[in-house]
C-alpha positions as CSV (number, residue, x, y, z in Angstrom):
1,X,118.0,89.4,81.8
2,X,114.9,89.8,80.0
3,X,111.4,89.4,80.6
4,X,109.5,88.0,77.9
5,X,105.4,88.2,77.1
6,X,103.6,86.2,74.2
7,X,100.6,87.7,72.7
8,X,98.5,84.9,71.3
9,X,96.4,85.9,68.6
10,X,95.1,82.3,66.5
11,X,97.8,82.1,64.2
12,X,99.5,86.2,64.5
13,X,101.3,85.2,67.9
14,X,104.0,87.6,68.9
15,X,106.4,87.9,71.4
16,X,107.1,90.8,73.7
17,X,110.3,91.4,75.3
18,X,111.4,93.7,77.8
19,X,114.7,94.4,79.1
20,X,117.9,96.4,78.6
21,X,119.7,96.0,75.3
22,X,117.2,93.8,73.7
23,X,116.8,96.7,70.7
24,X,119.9,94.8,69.9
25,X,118.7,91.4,69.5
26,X,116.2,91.2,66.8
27,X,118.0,89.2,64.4
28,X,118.0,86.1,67.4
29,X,114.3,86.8,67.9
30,X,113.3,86.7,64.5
31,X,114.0,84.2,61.5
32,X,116.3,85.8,59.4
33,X,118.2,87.3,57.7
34,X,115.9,89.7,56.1
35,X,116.1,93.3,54.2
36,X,115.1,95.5,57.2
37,X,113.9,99.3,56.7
38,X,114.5,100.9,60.0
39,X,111.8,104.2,60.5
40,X,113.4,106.0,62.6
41,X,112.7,109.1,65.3
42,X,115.9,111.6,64.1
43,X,116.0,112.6,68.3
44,X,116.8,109.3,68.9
45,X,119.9,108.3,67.5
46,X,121.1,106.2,70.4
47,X,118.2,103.9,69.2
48,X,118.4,104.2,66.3
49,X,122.5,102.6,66.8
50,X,121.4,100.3,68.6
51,X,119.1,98.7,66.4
52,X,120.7,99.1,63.1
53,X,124.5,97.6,64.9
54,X,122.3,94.7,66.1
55,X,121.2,93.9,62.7
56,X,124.1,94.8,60.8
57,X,126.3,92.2,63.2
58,X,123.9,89.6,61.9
59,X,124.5,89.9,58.3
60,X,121.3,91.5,57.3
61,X,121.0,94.3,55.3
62,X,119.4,97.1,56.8
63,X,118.2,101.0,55.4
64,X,117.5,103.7,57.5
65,X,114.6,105.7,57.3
66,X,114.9,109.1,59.6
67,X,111.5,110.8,60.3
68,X,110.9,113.4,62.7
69,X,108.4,112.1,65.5
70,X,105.5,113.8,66.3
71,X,101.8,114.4,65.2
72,X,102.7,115.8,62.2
73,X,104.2,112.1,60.9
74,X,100.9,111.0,61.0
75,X,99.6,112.6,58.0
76,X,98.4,111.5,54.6
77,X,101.7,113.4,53.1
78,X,104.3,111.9,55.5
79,X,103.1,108.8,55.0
80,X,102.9,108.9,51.2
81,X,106.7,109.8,52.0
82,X,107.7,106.8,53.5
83,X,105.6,104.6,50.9
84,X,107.8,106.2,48.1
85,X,111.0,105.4,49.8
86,X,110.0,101.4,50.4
87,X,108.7,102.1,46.5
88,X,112.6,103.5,45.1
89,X,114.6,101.1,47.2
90,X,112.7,98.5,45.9
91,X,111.0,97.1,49.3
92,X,109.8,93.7,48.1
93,X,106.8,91.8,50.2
94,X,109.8,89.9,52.4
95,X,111.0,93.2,53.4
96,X,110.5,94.0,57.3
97,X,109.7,97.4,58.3
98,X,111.5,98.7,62.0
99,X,109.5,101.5,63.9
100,X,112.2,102.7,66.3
101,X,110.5,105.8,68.4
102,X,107.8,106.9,70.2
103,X,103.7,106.1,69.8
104,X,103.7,108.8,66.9
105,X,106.4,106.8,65.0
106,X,105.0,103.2,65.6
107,X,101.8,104.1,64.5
108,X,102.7,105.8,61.3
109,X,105.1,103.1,60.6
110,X,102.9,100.2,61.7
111,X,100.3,101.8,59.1
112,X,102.8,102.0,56.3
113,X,103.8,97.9,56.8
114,X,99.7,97.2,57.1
115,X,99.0,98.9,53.8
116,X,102.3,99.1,51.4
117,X,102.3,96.3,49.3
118,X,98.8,95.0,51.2
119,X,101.0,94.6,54.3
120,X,104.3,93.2,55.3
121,X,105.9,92.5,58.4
122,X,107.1,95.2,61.1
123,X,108.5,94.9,64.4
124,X,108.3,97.4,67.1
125,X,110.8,99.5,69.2
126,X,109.2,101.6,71.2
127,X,111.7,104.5,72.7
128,X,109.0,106.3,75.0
129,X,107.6,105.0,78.6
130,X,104.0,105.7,77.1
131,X,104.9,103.4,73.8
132,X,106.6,100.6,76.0
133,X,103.4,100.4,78.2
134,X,100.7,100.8,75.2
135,X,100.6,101.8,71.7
136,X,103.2,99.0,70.7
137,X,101.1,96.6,71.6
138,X,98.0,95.8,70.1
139,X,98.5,96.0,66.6
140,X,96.5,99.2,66.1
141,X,97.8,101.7,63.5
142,X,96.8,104.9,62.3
143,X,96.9,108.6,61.2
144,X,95.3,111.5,62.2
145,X,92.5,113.2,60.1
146,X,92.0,117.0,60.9
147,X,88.3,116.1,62.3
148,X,90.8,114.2,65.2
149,X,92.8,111.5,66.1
150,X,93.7,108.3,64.7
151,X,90.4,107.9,62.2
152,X,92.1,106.3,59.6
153,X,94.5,103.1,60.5
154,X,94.0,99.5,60.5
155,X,95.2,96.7,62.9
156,X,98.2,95.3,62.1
157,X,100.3,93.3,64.4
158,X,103.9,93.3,64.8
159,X,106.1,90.1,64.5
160,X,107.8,91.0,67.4
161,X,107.8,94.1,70.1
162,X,110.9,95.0,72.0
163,X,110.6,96.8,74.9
164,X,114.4,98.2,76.0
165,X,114.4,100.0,79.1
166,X,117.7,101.3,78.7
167,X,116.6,103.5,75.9
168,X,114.6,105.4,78.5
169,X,117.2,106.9,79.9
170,X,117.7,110.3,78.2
171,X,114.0,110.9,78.5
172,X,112.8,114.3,79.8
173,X,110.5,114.0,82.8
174,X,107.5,115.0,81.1
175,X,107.6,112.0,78.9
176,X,107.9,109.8,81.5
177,X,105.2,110.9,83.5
178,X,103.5,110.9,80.3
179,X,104.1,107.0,80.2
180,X,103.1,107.1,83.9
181,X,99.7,108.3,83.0
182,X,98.7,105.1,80.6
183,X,100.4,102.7,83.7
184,X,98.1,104.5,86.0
185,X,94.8,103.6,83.5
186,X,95.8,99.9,83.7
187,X,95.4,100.0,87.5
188,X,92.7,101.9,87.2
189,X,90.8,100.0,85.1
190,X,91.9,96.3,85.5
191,X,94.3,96.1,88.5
192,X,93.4,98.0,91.6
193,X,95.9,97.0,94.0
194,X,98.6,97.7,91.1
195,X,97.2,101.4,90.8
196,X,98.0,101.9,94.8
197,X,101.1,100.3,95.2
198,X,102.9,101.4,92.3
199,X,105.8,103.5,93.2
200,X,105.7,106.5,91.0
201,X,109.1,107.9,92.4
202,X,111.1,105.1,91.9
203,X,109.4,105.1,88.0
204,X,110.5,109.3,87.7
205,X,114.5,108.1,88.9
206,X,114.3,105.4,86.3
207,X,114.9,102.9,89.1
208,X,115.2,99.6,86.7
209,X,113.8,96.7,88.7
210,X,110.5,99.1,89.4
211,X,110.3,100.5,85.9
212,X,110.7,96.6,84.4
213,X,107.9,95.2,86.6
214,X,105.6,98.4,85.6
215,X,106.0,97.7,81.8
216,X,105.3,94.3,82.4
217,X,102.0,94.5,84.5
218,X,101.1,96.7,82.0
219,X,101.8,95.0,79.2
220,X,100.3,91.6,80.7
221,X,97.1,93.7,81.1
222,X,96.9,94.5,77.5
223,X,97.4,91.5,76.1
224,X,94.9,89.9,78.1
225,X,92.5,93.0,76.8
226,X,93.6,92.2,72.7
227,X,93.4,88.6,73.0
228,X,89.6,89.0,74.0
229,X,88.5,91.7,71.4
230,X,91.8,92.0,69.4
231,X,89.4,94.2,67.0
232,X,88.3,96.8,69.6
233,X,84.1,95.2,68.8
234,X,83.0,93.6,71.8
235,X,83.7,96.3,74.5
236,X,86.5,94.0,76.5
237,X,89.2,96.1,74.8
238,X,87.6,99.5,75.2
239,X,88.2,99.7,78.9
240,X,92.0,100.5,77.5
241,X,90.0,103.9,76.2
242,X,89.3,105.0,80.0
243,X,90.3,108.7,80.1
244,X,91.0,109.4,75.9
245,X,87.5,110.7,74.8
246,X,88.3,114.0,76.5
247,X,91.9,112.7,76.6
248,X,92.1,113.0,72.6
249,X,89.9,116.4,72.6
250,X,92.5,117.8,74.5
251,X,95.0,117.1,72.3
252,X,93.2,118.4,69.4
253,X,92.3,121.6,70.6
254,X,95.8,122.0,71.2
255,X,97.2,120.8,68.0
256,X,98.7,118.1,69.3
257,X,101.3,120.5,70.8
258,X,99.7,121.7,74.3
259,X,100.0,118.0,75.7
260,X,101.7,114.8,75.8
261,X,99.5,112.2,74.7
262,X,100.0,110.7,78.7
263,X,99.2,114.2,80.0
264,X,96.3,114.7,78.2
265,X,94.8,111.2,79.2
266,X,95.8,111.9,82.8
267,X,93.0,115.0,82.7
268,X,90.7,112.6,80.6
269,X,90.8,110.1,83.0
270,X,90.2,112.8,86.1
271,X,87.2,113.7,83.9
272,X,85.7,110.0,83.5
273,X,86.2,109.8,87.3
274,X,84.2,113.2,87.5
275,X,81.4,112.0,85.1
276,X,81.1,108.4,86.9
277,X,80.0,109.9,89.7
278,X,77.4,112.4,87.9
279,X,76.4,109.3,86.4
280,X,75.3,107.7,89.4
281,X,77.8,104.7,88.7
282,X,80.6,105.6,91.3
283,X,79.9,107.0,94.9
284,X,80.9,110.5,95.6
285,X,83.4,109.4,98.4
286,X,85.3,106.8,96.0
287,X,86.4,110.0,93.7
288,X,88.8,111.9,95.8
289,X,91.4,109.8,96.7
290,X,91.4,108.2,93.1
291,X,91.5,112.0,91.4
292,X,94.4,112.9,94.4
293,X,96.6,109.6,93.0
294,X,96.4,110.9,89.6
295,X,97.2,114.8,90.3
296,X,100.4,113.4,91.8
297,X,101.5,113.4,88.2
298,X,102.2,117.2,87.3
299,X,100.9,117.6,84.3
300,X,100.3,120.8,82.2
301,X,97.1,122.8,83.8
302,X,93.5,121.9,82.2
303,X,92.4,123.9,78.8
304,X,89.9,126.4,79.6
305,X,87.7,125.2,76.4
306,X,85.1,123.8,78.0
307,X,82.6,123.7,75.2
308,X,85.4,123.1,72.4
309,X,86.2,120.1,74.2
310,X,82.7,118.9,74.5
311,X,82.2,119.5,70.7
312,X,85.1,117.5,69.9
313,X,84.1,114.8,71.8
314,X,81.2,114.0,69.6
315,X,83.4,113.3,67.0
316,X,85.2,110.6,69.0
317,X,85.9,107.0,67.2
318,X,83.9,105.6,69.6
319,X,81.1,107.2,68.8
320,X,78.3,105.1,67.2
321,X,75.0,105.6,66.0
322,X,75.8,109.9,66.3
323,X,75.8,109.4,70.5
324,X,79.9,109.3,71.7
325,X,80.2,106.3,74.5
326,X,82.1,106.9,77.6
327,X,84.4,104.5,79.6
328,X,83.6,105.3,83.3
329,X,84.3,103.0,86.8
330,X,81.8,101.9,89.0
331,X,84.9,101.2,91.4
332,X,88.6,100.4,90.3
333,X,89.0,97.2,88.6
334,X,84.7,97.5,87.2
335,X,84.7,99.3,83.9
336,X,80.8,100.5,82.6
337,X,80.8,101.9,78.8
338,X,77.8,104.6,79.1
339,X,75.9,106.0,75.7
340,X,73.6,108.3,77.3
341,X,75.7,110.5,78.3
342,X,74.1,114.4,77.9
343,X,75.2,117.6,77.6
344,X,74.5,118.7,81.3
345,X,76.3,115.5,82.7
346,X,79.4,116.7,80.8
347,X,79.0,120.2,82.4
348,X,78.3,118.8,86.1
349,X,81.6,116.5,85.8
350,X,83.2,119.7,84.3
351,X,82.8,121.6,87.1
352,X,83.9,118.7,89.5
353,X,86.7,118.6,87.7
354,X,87.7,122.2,88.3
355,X,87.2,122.1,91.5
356,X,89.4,119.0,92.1
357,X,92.2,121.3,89.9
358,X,91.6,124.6,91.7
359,X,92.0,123.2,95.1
360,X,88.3,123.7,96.3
């Protein structure tokens, strides 16, 4: 049986379901039938069959769109690609657009349906832990400039998000404790009592009852979070940014190749933990046996750039007026957004943090 969430967004409302085998049901959840373009990630063709079976048993007509996931979709070029297949299979404005992958393929495609045509519909089926838990939901979209991440997009939202936790099931391990790492964040920032009990085990073995309920706190979490500042403005939804200014930094200075997205955020968010207590905003003692929950997670070790990294994080897209703002914790669950962050801080918190890695 499925679980089912409703994002209510005056007048863009949008259900969220989350189950096994609900990549199937789209055609029930939507109004149809419709001409569907299904983007798909080429690595997962289980998905992919899934979705494109489900839709073809319902009478509508359906096109697959294979794309190879990664960072590299989310480029000017692959994206003009896409827009010239909607463009010679004549994709009209009732045409719905189908992002089946991970974050990397949702985000390209959710920025093709906002801007082809000025926007049509899309629906989202994420295949990754990490997409099933964030980027799906939201209704941000974007591609990757090479000053960083995710610079140019729009928000967008999706008619409908479906969330199928059977299609986690040929995931390698690091991807799911990549997913692990956003989950973690939620607790970390909203739900404190979440963050401690969560049984990251059980989540790694794919245990379904375990993995359900953590996709759903998670999700509940961030639709609470976009229905109170659905356009990122009023600082409510920037505590979901907690650990991705040097989160994102990472994965640039790595080419978007050195890190899972998850990975790199766990090291971000061991850094914000670092930093709130240069700060002054968390006590010393709080630190350790937050940073310990998190380096349960094994994650590739920390780049040795530290002032790449800092450069990089100036150029964050939370930066305004030329100073980059930081999310850090007074405690779990009490989110502070800090502009005056300086140089030296970041170097204090920087060598915390390495001595939290190194063992010391």
């Amino acid at each position: 049986m499925s679980r089912a969430l409703h994002l209510c967004l005056r007048g863009r409302d949008h259900p969220i379901h989350i189950g096994a085998g609900v990549a199937a049901e789209i055609p029930r959840l939507l109004d149809g039938p419709r001409r569907a373009f299904v983007v798909c990630d080429v690595a997962r063709p289980h998905a992919r069959t899934a979705v494109m079976d489900g839709l073809a048993a319902a009478g509508w007509a359906a096109d697959a769109l294979p794309v190879e996931a990664g960072e590299g979709l989310k480029t000017p070029a692959a994206v003009n690609a896409l827009y010239g297949e909607l463009l010679a299979r004549k994709a009209d404005r009732d045409a719905l657009l189908v992002a089946v992958g991970g974050g990397t393929v949702g985000d390209a495609a959710g920025f093709v349906a906002a801007t082809y045509l000025r926007g049509i519909d899309w629906v989202g089926v994420p295949t990754t832990l990490l997409a099933q838990v964030d980027s799906a939901v939201g209704g941000k979209t974007a591609i990757n400039h090479e000053a960083g991440k995710n610079l140019i997009g729009a928000f967008h939202q999706p008619a409908l998000v479906v969330c199928d936790t059977a299609l986690l099931a040929t995931l390698p391990r690091r991807e799911l404790v990549s997913g692990l790492g956003e989950v973690l964040k939620y607790g970390l920032v909203y739900d404190p009592p979440f963050f401690e009990r969560l049984a990251l085990d059980a989540c790694l073995a794919l245990d379904p009852p375990t993995l359900a309920g953590a996709i759903e706190t998670s999700l509940r979490w961030k639709c609470r979070a976009v229905e109170q500042d659905e356009l990122d403005r009023t600082g409510v939804r920037e505590a979901l940014n907690f650990g991705h200014t040097l989160g994102h930094a990472l994965e640039a200075a790595t080419g978007y190749a050195g890190y899972r997205h998850g990975e790199a955020i766990v090291w971000g968010m061991r850094f914000a933990l670092a930093l709130s207590v240069v700060r002054g905003h968390m006590a010393a003692a709080d630190r350790p046996p937050l940073d310990a929950r998190l380096a349960r997670l094994d994650v590739p070790p920390l780049l040795d750039a530290r002032d790449a990294l800092f450069e990089k994080t100036t150029r964050d897209k939370k930066s305004k007026g030329g100073r980059t703002r930081f999310v850090l914790l007074r405690r779990p669950g009490e989110v502070v957004l800090d502009p005056e962050v300086t140089r030296d801080d970041l170097a204090a918190a920087w060598d915390l943090l390495r001595e939290a890695a190194d063992g010391r």
